[in-house]
N, C-alpha and C positions, 0 to 999 in steps of 0.2 A: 149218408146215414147219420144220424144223430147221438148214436151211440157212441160215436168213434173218439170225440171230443175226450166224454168224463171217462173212456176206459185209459183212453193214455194217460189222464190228467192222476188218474188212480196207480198207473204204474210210477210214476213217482212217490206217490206214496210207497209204495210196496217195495222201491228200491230202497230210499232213505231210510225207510224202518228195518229193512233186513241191513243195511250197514250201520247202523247205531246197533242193534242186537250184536253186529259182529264186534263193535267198540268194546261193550260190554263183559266179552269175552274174555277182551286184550283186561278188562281190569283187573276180573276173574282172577286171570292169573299173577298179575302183579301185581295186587293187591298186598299189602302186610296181614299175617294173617297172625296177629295178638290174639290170645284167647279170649281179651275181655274185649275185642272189638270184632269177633266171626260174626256173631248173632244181627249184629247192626250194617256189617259186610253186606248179608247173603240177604238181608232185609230190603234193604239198597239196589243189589243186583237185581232180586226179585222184582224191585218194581223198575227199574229201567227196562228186562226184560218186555214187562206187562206192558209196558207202555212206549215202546218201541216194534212187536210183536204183534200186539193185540192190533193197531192200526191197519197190519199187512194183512192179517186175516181177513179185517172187517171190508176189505177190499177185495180178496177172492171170495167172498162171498157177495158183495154188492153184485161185479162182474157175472156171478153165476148165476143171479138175479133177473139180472135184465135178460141171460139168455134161456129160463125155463118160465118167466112170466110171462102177460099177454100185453102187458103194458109199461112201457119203460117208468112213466108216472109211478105207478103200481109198485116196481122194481127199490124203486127210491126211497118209498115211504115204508115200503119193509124195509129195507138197508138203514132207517132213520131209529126203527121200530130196535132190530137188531142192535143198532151199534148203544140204544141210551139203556139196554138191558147188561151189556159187556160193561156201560161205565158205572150200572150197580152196582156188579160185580165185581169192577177193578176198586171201586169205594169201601166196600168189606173186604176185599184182601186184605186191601192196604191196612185199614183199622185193625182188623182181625191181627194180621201177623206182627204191626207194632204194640198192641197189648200183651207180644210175649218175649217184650223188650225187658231190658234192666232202667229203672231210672237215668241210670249213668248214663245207658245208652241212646235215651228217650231225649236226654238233657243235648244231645249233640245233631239232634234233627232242627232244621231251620222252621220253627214253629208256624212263622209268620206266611213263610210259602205255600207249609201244608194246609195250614188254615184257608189260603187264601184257593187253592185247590178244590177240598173240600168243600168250600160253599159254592166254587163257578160249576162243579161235574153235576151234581148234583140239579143244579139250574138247568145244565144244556141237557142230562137226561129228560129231566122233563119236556121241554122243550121239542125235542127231536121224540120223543114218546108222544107227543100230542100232535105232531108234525104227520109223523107217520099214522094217524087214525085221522087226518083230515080237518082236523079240531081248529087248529093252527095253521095260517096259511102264509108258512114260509115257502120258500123255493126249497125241495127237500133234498135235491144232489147238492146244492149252495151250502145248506145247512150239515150237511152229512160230508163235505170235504170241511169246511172251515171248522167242524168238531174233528176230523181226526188231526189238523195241524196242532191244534189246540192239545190234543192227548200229546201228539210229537214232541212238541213243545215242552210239556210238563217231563217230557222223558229225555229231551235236549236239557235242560236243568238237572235232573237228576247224575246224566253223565258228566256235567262239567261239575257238581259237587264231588262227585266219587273221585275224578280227575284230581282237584283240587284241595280235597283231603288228603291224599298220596302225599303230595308237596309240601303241607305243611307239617306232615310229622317228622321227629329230629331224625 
């Protein structure tokens, strides 16, 4: 069965993202929690969360896909359709909850990363949005695993900044 491949290949995903989520936790709590650095904390968690989480989702839902569609093909390009609508929306969290940052706080985000975030999600949304209508003919499980390492990724950086914040304060 042809299935059997990307379903396994998805529970690694869904492992790795539920143990980066559990990392996240281990911050949570020992984290410093200065008054003038919560708001920038829970910012941070928030999106290691989003972006540790959100991939495991996007994979019991794939999985669920292929077993109530008629077509694994079909399965795919919804899961592509689904996952660039979740990176809209992890794009307006993200903006959304750092405009209700302090400067100061604004001033301690690695600009260059975020930037450089902000214009690839945005890209493979579209991408995997046109993928999934047909438009675009990539391979849409190809496309729809190599975009969630990518979210991983962005959320593997975020835990080693929160990590490596810890460390450098006196």
């Amino acid at each position: 069965m042809t299935q059997e491949i990307p379903i396994e290949i998805l529970g690694y995903i869904i492992e790795f993202s539920i143990g980066l989520a559990g990392f996240s936790g281990v911050i949570a709590v020992f984290k410093s929690r200065s008054q003038a650095k919560v708001d920038l904390d829970r910012w941070r968690i928030r999106n290691l969360l989003l972006f540790s989480m959100g991939p495991a989702f996007l994979c019991f839902i794939a999985i669920a896909l292929l077993e109530i569609t008629s077509s694994e093909v079909y399965a795919w390009r919804l899961a592509c359709i689904i996952q660039s609508l979740f990176l809209a929306l992890l794009i307006v969290i993200v903006l959304k909850t750092k405009g209700n940052l302090t400067e100061a706080q604004s001033s301690q985000i690695n600009m260059p990363v975020m930037r450089a975030v902000l214009a690839i999600f945005p890209l493979i949304s579209v991408v995997l949005f046109l993928t999934g209508l047909d438009i675009l003919e990539f391979e849409a499980f190809l496309l729809f695993y190599v975009s969630l390492v990518l979210v991983l990724l962005a959320g593997v950086y975020q835990f080693f900044r929160a990590v490596l914040e810890g460390l450098e304060e006196p």
